[in-house]
Phi, psi and omega in degrees: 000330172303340185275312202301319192279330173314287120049264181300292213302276203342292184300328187266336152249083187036352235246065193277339154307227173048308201290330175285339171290320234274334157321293185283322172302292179333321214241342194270284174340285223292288183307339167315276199321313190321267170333293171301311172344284194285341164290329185282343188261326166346314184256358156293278182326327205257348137338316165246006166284317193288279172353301195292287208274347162279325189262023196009073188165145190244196155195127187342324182289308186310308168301331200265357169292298184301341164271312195267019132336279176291338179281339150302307193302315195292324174306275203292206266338358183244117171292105182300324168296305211276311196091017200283216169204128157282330159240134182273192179297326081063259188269012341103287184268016172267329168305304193301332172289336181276324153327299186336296182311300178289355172269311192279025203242289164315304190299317182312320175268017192243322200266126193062030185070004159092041181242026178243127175314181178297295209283356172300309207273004174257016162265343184299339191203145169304132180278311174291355158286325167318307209277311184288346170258350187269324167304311173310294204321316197259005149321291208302344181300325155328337180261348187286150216242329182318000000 
């Protein structure tokens, strides 16, 4: 709300250089927030994508994560005026390489009753098949329509 008045002081003293950095700062912020959203759900994904692919075996809870997982990323990633993305496909697996650790971190206390460190439970499964079902999972968010 500080900025919108900051903002106002620009425009009502003219001052429009100002107001357009106060601007592109305003929009940097918003995709900021954007970008963390979706790395919190990313590792939401990729935590039961681990989870899945170490037990080899899934459940209706894991799955209903994984759905609605993608279905946040595709909501906030979607500009609503423009029909755009805010983040593209791109920047989408650089999330998933920033995440990785701390989703396979996670999955170790979750997966087998917690009862494997991290780098234990990460011989259970190829990491690059991971990445690769977690890059498909997250293309169809591109299709989201809501």
């Amino acid at each position: 709300m500080e900025e919108l008045q900051e903002l106002r002081g620009y425009i009502e003293g003219q001052q429009y250089h100002e107001a357009l950095n106060l601007i592109e700062e305003m929009e940097e912020m918003s995709r900021s927030d954007k970008i963390n959203k979706i790395g919190s759900f990313i590792k939401i994904l990729l935590v039961h994508l681990i989870k899945q692919q170490a037990e080899k075996r899934t459940t209706r809870s894991w799955d209903t994560s994984i759905f609605n997982a993608l279905f946040e990323i595709g909501r906030i990633n979607k500009r609503r005026k423009t029909k755009g993305f805010y983040i593209k496909q791109a920047e989408m697996y650089e999330l998933i390489d920033e995440y990785y650790s701390t989703a396979l971190r996670y999955a170790s206390l979750e997966a087998f009753g917690g009862r494997y460190e991290a780098d234990e439970l990460e011989t259970m499964f190829d990491q690059n098949t991971l990445q690769q079902k977690a890059v498909g999972l997250l293309q169809t968010t591109f299709e989201y329509k809501h």
